[in-house]
Backbone as JSON, one array per atom type, in Angstrom:
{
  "sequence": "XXXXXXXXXXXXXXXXXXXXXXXXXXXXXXXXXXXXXXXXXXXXXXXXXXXXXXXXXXXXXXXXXXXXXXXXXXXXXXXXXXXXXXXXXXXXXXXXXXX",
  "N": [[-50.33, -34.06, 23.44], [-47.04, -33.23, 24.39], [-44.16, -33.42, 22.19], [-40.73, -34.46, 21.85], [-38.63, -33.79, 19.39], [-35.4, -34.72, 17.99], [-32.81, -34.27, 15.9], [-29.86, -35.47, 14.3], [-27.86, -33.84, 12.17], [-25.77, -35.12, 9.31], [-21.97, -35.04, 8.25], [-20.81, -31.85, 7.95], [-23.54, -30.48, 6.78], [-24.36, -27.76, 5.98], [-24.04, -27.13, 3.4], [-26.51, -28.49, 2.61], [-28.3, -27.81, 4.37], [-28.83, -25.21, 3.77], [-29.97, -25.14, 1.06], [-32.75, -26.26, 1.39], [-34.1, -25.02, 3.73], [-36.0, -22.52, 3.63], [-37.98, -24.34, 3.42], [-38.44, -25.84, 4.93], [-38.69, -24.25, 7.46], [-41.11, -23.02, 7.02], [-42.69, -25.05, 7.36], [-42.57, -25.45, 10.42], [-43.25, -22.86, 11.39], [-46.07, -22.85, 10.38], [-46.98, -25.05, 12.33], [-46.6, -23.25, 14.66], [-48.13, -21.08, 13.86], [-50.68, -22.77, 14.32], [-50.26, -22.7, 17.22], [-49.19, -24.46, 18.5], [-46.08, -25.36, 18.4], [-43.73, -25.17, 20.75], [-40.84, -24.72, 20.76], [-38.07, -24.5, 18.47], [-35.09, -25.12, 16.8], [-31.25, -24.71, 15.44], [-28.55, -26.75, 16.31], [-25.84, -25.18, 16.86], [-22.28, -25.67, 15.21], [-20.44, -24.43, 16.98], [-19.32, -22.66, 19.6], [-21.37, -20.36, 19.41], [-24.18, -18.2, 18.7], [-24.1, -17.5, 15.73], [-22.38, -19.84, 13.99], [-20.87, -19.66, 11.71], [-19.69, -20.52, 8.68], [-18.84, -22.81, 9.86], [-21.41, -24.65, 10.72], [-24.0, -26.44, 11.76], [-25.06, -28.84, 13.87], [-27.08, -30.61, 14.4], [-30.76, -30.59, 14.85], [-33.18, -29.33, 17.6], [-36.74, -29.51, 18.1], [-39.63, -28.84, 19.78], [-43.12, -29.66, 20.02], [-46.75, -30.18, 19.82], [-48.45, -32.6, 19.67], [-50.59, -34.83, 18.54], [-50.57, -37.76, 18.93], [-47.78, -40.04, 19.36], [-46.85, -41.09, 16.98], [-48.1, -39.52, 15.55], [-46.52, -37.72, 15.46], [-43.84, -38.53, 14.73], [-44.66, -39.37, 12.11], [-44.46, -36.62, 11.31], [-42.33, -35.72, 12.05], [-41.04, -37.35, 9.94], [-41.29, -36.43, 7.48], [-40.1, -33.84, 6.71], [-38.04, -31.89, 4.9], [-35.1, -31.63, 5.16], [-34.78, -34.38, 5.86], [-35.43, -35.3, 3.0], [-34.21, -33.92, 2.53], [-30.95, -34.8, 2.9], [-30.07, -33.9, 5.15], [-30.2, -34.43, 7.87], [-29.35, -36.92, 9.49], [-29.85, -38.99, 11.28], [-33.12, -39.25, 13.65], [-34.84, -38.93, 16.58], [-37.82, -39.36, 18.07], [-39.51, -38.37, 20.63], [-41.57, -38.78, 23.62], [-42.31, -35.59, 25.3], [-42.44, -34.2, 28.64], [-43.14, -30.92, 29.86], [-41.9, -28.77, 32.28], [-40.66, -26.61, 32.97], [-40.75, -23.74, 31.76]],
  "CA": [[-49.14, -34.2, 24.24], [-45.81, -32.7, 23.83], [-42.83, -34.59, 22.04], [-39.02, -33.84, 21.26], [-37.9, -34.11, 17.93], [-33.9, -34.48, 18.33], [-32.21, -34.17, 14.81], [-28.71, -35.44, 14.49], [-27.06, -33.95, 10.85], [-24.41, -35.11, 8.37], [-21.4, -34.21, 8.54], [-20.68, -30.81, 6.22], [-24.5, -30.51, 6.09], [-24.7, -26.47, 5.85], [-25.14, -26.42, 2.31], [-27.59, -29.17, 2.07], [-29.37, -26.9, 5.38], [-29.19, -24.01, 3.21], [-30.55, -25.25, 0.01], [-33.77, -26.58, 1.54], [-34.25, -23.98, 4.91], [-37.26, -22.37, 3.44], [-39.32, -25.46, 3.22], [-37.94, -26.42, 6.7], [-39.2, -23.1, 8.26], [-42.82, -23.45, 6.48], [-43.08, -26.65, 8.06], [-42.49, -24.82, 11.62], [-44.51, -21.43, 11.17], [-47.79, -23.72, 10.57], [-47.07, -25.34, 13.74], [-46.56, -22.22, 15.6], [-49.68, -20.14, 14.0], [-51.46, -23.69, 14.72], [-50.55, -22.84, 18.73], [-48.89, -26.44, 18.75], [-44.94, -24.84, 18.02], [-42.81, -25.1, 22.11], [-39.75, -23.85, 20.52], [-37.46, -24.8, 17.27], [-33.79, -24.42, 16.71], [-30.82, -25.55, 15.26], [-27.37, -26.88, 17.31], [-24.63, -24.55, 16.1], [-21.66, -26.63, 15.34], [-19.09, -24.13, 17.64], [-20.36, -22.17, 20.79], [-21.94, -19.44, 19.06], [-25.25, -17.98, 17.77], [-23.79, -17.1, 14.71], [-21.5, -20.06, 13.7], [-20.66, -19.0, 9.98], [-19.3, -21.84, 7.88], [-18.89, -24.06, 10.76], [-22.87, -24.71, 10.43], [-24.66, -27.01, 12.81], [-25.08, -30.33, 14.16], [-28.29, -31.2, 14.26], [-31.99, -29.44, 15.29], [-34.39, -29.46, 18.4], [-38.25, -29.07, 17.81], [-40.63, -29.68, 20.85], [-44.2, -29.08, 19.41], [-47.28, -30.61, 20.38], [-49.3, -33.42, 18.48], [-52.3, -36.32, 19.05], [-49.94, -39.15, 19.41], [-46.35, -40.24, 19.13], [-47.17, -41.76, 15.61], [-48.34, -38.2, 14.59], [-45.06, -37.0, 15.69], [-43.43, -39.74, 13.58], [-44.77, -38.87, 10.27], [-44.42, -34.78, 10.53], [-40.67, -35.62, 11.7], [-40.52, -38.28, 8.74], [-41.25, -35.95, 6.44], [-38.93, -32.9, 7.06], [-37.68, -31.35, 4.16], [-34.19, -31.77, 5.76], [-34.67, -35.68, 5.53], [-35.76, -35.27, 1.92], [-32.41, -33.24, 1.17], [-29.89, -35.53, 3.15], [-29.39, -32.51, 5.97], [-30.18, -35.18, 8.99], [-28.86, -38.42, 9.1], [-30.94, -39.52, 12.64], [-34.26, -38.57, 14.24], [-35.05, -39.23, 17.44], [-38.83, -38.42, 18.73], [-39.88, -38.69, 22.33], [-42.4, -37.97, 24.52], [-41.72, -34.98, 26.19], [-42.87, -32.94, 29.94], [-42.46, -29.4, 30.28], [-41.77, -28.79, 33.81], [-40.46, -25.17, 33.6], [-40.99, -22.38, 32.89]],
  "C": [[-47.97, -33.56, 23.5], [-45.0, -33.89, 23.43], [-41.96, -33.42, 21.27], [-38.96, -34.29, 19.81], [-36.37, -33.4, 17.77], [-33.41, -35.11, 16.55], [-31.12, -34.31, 14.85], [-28.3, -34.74, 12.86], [-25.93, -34.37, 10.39], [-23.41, -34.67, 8.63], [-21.13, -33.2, 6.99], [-22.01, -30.08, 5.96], [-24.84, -28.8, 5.7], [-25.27, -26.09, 4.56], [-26.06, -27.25, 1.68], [-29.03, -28.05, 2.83], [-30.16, -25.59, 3.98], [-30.5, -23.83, 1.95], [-32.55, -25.82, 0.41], [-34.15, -25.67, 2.98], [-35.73, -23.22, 4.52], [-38.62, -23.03, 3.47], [-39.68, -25.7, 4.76], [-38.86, -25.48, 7.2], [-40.75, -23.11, 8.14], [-43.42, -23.78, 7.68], [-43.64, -25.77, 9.74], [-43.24, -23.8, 11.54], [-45.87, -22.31, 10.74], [-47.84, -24.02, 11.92], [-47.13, -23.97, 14.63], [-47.96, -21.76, 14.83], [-50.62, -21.19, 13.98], [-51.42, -23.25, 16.2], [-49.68, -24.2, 18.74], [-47.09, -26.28, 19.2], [-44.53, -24.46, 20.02], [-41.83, -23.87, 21.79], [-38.86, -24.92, 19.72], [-36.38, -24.58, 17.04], [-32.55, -25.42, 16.31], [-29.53, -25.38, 16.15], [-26.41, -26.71, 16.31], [-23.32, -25.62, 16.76], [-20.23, -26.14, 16.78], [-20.02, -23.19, 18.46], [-20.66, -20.45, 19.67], [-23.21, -19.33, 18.41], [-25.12, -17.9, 16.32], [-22.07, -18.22, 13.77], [-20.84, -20.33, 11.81], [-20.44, -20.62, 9.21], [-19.38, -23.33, 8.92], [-20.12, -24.93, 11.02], [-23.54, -25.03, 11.57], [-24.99, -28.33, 12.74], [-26.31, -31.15, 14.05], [-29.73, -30.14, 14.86], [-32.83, -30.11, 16.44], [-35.82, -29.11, 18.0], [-38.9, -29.77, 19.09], [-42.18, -29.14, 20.2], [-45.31, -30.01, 20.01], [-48.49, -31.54, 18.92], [-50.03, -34.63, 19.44], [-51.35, -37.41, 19.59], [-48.31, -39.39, 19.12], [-46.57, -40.49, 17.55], [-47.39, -40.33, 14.83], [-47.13, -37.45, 14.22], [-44.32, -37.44, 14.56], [-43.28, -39.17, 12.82], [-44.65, -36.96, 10.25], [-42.91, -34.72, 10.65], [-40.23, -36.59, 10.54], [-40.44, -37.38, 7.54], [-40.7, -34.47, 6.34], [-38.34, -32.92, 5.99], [-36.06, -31.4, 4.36], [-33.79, -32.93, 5.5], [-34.55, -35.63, 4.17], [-34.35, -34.87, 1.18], [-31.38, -33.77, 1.86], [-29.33, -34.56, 3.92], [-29.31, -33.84, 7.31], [-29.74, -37.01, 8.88], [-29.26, -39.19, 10.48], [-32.22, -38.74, 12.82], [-34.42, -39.14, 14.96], [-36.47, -38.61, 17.98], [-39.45, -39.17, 19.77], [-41.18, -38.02, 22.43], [-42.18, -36.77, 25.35], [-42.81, -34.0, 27.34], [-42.71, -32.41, 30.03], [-43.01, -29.5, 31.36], [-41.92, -27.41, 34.32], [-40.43, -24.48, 32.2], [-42.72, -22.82, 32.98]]
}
């Protein structure tokens, strides 16, 4: 089944993001060349793709796993958590509808 993984961050967190972003990405590129990987991204803090210093708020991940519980522990252990980038996690069940 699919589930959301809704990331709220810190505030300021850009250069905690920064300092751990490689691990983060890992994490995600398994899932995707697993097939499992929806789509991954983080919420820029000001309307832009590119919001420079201003950083970002928190991250979406929809990916696909065995059980909610599986979900759990791959969003528990987020390299992000580990470096004090997210300060919530929220993981759902989720339905893709469209496209």
């Amino acid at each position: 089944m699919l589930y959301s993984i809704i990331s709220q961050d810190v505030e300021n967190s850009l250069p905690l993001r920064v300092q751990s972003r490689p691990a983060h990405l890992e994490r995600l590129k398994t899932l995707n060349a697993q097939g499992r990987l929806i789509l991954a991204g983080p919420n820029p803090a000001i309307d832009s793709n590119d919001p420079g210093d201003a950083g970002f708020t928190g991250s979406t991940v929809v990916a696909q796993f065995d059980s909610l519980e599986d979900a759990q522990a791959w969003a528990d252990t987020d390299p992000y958590i580990k470096a004090g980038v997210y300060a919530s996690v929220v993981v759902k069940p989720f339905k893709l509808v469209l496209p």
